[in-house]
C-alpha positions in Angstrom: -70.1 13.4 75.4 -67.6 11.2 77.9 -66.6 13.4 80.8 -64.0 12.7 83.5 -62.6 15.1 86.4 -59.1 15.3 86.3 -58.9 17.4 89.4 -60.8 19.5 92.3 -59.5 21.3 95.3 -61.6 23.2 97.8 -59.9 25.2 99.9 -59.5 28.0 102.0 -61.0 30.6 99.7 -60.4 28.8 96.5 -62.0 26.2 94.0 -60.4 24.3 91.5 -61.8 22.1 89.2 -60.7 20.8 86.0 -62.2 18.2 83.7 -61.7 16.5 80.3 -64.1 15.6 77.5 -64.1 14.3 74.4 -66.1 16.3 71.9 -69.1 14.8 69.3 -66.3 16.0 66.9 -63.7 13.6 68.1 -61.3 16.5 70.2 -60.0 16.7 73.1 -61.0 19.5 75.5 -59.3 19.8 78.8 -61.6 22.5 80.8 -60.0 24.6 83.9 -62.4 26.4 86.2 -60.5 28.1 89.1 -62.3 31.0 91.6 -61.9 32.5 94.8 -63.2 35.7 96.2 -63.1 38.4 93.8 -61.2 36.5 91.0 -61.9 33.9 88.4 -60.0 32.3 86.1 -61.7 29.5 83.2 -59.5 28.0 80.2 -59.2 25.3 78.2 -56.8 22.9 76.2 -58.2 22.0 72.9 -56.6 19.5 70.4 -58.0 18.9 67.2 -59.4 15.2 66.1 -56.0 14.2 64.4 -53.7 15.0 67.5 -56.7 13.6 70.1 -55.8 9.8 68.0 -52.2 10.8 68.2 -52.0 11.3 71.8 -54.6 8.6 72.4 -52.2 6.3 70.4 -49.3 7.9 72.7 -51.1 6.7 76.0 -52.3 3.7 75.0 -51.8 0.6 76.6 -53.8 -2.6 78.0 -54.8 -0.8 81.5 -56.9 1.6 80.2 -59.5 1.4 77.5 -60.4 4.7 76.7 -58.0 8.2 76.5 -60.2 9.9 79.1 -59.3 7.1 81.5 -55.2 7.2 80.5 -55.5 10.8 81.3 -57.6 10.3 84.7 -55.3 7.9 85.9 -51.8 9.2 84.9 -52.6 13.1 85.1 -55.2 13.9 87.7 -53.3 16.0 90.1 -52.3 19.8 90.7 -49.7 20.1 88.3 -51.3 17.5 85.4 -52.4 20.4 82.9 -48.8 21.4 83.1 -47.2 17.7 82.7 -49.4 16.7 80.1 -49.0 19.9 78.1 -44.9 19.1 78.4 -45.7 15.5 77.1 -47.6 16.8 74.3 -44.7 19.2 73.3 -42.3 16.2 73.7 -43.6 14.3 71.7 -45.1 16.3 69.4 -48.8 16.6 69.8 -50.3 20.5 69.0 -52.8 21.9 71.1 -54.4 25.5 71.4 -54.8 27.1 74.9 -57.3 30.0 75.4 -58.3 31.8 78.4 -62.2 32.7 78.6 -63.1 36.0 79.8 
């Protein structure tokens, strides 16, 4: 399973860490990991195979080969969970979003 991290912040007190992989069933998981102190927080973006090729066909183009590296280059910073989920809901692409306890 391909792997890339999208983005990681240590600081005072806080981690953040969140990373994207590509499933052996052809999805799209977008993992969040975010602690500090006495509080944790983990979730997860999932798409199913058919919107993974839609928004792989979305953010295609000759720079990047693969849809782990489109989203490592164009979404990779603080707020990229948030403005890819708006592009996805733009332009049509479903997704489910889960919190794990």
């Amino acid at each position: 399973m391909d792997e890339v991290l999208l983005y990681q912040e240590n600081s005072a007190g806080a981690t953040i860490a969140v990373a994207a992989q590509i499933d052996e069933y052809g999805r799209l998981l977008i993992l969040g990991d975010e602690y500090g102190g006495e509080w944790e927080k983990e979730y997860c973006y999932l798409m199913d195979r058919e919107n993974t090729k839609k928004l792989s066909a979305l953010l295609k183009n000759k720079r990047y080969a693969t849809l782990l590296q489109a989203l490592a280059a164009g979404f990779d910073d603080s707020n990229g969970c948030e403005r890819l989920m708006e592009y996805c809901r733009e332009h049509g692409v479903s997704y489910l979003y889960f919190e794990v306890e």
